[in-house]
Backbone as a chain_set.jsonl record, in Angstrom:
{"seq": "XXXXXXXXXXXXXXXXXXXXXXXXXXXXXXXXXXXXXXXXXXXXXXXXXXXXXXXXXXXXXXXXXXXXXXXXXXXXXXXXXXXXXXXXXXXXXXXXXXXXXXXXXXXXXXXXXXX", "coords": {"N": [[-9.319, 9.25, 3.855], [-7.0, 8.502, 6.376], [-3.602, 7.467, 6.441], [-3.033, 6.095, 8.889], [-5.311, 5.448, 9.582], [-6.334, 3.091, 7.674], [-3.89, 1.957, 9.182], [-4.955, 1.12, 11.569], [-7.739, -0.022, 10.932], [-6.993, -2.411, 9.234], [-4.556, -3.394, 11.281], [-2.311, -3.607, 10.961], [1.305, -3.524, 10.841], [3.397, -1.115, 11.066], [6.117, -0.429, 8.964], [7.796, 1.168, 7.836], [7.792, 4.932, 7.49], [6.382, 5.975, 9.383], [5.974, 9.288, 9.747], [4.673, 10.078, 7.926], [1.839, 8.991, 8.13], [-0.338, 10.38, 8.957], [-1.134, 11.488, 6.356], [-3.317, 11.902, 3.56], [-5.485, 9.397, 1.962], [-7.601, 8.438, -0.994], [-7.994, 6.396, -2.56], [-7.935, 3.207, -3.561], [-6.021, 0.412, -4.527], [-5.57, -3.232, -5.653], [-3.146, -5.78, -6.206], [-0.979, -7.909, -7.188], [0.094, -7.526, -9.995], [2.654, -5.652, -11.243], [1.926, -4.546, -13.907], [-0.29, -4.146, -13.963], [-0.786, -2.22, -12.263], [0.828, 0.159, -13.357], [-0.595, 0.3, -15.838], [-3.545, 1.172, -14.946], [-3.99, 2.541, -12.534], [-4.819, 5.383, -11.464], [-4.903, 7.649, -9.885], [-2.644, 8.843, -6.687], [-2.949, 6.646, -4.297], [-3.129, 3.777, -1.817], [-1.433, 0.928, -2.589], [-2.341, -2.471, -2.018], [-1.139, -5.578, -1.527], [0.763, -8.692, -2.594], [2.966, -9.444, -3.512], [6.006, -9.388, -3.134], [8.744, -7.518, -3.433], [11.65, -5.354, -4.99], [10.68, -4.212, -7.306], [8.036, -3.64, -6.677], [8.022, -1.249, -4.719], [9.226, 0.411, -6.317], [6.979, 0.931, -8.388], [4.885, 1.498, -6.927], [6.283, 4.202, -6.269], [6.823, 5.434, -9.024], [3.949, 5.695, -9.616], [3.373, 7.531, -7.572], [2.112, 6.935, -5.549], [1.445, 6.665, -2.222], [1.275, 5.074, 0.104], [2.021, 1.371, 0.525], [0.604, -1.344, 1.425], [1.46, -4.663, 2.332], [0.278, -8.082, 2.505], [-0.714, -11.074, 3.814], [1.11, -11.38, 6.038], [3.29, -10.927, 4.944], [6.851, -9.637, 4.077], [8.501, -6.79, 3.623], [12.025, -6.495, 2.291], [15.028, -5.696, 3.587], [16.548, -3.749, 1.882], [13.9, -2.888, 0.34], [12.374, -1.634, 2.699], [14.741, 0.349, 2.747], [14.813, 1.584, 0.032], [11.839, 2.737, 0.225], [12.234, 4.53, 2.0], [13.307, 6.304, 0.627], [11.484, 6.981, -1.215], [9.415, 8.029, 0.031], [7.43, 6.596, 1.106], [5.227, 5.049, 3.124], [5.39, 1.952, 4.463], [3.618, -1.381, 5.119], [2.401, -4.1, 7.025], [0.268, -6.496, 7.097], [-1.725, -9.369, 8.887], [-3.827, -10.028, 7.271], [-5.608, -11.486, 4.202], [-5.199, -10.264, 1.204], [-7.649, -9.665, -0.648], [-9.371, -9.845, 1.743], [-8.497, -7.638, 3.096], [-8.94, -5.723, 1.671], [-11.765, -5.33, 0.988], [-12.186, -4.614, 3.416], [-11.101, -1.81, 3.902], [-12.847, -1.064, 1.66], [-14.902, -0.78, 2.904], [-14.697, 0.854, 4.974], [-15.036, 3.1, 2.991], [-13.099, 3.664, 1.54], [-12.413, 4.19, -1.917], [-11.927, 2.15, -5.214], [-8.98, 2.141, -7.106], [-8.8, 2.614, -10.189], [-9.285, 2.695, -13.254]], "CA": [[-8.941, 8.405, 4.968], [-5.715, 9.12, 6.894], [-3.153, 6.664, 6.54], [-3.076, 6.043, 10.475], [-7.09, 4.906, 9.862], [-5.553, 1.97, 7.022], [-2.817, 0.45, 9.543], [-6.244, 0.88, 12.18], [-8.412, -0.982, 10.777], [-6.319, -3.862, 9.223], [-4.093, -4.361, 12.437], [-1.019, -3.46, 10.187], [2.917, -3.153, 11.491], [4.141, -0.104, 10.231], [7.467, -0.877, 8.519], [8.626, 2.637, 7.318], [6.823, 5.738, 7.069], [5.581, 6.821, 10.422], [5.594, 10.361, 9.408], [3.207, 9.817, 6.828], [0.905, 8.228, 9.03], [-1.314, 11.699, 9.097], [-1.456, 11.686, 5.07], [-4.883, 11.394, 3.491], [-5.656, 8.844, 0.635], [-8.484, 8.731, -1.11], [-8.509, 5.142, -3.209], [-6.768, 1.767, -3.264], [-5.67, -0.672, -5.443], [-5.107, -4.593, -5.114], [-2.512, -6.593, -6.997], [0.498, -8.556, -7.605], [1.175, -8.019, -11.046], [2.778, -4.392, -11.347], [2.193, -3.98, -14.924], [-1.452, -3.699, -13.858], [-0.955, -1.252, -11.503], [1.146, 0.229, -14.252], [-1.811, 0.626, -16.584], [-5.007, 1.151, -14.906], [-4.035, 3.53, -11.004], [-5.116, 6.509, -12.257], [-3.955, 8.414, -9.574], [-2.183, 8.676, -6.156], [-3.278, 5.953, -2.743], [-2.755, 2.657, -1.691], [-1.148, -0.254, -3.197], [-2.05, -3.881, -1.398], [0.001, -6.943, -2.668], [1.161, -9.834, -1.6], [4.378, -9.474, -3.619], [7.736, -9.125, -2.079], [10.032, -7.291, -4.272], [11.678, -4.133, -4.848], [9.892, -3.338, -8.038], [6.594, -2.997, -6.106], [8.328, 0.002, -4.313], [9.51, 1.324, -7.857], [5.943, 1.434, -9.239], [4.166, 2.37, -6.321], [6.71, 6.052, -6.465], [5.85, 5.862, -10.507], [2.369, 6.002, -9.549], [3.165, 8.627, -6.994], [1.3, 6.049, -4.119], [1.865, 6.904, -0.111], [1.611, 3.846, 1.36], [1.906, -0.37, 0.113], [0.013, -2.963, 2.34], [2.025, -6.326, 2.159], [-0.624, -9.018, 2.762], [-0.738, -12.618, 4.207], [2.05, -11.259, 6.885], [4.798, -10.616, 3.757], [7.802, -8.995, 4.571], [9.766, -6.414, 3.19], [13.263, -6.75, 2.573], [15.776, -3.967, 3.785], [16.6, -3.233, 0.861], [12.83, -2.327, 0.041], [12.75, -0.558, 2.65], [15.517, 1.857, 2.307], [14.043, 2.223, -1.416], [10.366, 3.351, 0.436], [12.557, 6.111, 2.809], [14.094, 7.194, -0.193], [10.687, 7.399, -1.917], [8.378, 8.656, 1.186], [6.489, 6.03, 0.96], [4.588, 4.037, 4.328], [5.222, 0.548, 4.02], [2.526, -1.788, 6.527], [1.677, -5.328, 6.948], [-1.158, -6.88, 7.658], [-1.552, -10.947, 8.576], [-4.849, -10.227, 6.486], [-5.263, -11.505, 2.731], [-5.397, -9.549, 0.436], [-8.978, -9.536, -0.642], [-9.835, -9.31, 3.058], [-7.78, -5.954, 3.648], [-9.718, -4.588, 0.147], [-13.088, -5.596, 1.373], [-12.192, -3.854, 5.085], [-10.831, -0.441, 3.447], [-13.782, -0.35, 0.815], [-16.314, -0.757, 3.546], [-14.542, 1.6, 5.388], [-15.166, 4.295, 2.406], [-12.113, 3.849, 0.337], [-12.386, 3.443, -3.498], [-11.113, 1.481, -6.16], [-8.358, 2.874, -7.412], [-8.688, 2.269, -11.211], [-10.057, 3.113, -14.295]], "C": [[-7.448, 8.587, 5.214], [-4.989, 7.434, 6.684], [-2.636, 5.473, 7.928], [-4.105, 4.993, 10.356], [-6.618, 3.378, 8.825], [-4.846, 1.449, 8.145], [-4.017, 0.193, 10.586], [-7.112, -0.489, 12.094], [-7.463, -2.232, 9.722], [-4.975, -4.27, 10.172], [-2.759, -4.393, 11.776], [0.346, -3.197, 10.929], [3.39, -1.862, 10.585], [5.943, -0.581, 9.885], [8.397, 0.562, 8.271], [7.648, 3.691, 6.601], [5.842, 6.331, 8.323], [5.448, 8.058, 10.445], [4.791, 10.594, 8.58], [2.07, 9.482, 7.083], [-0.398, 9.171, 8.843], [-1.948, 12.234, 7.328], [-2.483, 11.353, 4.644], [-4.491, 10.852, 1.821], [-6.95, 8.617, 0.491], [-9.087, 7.208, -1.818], [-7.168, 4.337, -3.204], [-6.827, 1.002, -4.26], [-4.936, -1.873, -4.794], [-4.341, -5.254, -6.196], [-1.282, -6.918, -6.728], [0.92, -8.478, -9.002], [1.019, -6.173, -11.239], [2.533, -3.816, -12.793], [0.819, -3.418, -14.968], [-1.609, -2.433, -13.417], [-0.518, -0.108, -12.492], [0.03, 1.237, -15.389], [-2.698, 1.341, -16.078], [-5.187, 1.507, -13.452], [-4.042, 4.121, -12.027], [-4.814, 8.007, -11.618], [-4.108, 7.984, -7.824], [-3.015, 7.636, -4.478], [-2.411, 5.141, -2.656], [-2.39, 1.487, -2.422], [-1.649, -1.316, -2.054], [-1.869, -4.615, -2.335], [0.183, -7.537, -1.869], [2.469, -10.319, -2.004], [5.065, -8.711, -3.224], [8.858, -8.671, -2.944], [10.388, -5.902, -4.584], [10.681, -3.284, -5.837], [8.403, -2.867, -7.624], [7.25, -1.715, -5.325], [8.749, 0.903, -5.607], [7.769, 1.641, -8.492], [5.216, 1.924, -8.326], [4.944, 4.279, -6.237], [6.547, 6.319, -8.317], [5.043, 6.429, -10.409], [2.011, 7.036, -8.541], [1.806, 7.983, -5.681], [2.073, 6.347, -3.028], [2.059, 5.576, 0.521], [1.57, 2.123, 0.479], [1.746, -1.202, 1.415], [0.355, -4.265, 1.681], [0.639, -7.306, 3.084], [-0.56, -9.827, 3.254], [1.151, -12.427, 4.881], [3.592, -11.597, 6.055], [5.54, -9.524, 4.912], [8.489, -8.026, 3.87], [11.06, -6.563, 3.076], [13.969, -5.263, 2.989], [16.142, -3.093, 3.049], [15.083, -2.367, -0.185], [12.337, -0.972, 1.313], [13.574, 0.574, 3.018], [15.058, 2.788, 1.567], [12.835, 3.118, -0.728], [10.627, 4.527, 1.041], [12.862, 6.678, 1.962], [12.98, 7.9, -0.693], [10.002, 8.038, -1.459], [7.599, 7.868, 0.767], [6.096, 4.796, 2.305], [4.617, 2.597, 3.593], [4.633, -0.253, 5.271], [2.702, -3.126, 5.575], [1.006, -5.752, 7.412], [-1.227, -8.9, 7.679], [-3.45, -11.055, 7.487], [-4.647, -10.513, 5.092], [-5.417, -10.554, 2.069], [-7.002, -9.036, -0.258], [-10.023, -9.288, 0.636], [-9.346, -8.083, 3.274], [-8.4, -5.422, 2.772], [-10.867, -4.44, 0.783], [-13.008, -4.427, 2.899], [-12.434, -2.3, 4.307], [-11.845, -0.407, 2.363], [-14.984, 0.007, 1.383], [-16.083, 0.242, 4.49], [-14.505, 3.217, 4.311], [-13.951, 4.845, 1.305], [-12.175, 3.315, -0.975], [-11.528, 3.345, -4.151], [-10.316, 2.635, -6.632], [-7.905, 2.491, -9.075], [-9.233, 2.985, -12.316], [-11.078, 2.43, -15.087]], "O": [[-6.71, 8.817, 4.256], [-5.664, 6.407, 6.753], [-2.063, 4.386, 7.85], [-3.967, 3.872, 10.846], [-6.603, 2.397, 9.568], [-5.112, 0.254, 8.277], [-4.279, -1.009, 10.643], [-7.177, -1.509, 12.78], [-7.951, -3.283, 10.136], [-4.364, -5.307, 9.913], [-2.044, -5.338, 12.11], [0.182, -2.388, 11.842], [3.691, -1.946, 9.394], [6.732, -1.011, 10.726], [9.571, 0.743, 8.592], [6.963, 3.522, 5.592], [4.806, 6.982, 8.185], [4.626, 8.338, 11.318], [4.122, 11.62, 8.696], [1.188, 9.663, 6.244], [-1.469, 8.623, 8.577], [-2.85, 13.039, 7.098], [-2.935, 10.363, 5.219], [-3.79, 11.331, 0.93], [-7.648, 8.545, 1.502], [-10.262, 6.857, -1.713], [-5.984, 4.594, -2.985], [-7.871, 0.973, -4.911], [-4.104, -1.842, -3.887], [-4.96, -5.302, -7.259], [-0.544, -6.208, -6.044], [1.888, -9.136, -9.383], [-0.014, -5.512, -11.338], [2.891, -2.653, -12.976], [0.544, -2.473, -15.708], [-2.352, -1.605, -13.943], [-1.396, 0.746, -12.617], [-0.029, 2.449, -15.593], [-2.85, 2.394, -16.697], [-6.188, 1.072, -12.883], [-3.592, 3.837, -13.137], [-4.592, 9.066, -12.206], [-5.0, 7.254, -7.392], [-3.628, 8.337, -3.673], [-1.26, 5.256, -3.074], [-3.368, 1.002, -2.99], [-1.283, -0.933, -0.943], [-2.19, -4.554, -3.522], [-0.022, -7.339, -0.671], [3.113, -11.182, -1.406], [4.876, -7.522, -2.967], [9.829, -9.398, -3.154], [9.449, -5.114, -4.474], [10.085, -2.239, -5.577], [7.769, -1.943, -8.134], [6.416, -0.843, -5.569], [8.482, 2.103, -5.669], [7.557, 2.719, -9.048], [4.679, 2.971, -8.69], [4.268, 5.306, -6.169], [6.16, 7.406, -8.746], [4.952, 7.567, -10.87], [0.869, 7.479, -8.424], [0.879, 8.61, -5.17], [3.3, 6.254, -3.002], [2.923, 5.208, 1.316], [0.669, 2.103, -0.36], [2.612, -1.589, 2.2], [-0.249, -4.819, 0.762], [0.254, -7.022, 4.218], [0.45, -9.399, 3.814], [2.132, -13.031, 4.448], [4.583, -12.235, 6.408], [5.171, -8.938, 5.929], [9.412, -8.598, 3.291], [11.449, -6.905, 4.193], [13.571, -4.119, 2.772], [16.149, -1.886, 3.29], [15.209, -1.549, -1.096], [12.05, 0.194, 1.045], [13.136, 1.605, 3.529], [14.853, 3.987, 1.761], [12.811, 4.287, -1.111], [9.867, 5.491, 0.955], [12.82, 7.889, 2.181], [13.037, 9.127, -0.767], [9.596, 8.931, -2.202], [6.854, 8.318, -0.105], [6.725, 3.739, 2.344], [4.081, 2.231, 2.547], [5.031, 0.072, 6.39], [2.939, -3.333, 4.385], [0.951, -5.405, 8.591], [-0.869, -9.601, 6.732], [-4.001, -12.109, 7.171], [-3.677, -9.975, 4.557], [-6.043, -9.712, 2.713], [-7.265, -7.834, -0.225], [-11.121, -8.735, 0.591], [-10.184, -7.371, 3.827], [-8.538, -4.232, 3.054], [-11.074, -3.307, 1.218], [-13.862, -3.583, 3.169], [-13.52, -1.744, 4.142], [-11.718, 0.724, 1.894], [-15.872, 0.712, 0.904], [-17.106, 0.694, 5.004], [-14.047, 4.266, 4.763], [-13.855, 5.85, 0.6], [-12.013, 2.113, -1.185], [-10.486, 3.999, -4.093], [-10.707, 3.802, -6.627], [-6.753, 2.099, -9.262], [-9.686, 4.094, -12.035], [-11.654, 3.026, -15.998]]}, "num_chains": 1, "name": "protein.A"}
């Protein structure tokens, strides 16, 4: 799934990363606590979260992730993203929750992104 087809179907603002837009991911992951993500992405998609902080842009380029969906109409700060141009990484928001934007993109053919 192209990253274009993600801000699509959840109605997302692109924040940074419109050249990326055409990139294909293949699975997603949902959380707020990065130590999860941390552990148990196994390899490179989507982050959604509903936390607001730079270290979610630090572990999503750890984990070598393209794009982070902020949830329940979160915001980046500028400082996040600068960090996401630095990293190449699409940053989107969505006024959807978080468990609603998972449920969309799994029914649209994207899998878990875990182990």
């Amino acid at each position: 799934m192209r990253i274009s087809e993600i801000r699509d179907l959840l109605n997302a603002n692109v924040m940074t990363g419109e050249d990326l837009l055409d990139n294909e991911v293949s699975s997603a992951c949902c959380s707020d606590m990065m130590s999860d993500v941390l552990a148990y992405v196994k390899d490179q998609g989507v982050l959604i979260t509903g936390l607001v902080n730079p270290q979610v842009v630090r572990t999503a380029n750890m984990m070598d992730m393209v794009c982070i969906v902020f949830a329940r109409s979160k915001m980046p700060t500028d400082e996040m993203v600068g960090l996401a141009k630095e990293c190449g990484i699409a940053l989107m928001c969505t006024d959807k929750r978080a468990f609603e934007a998972s449920g969309i993109l799994y029914t649209a053919g994207l899998s878990r992104n875990i182990e």
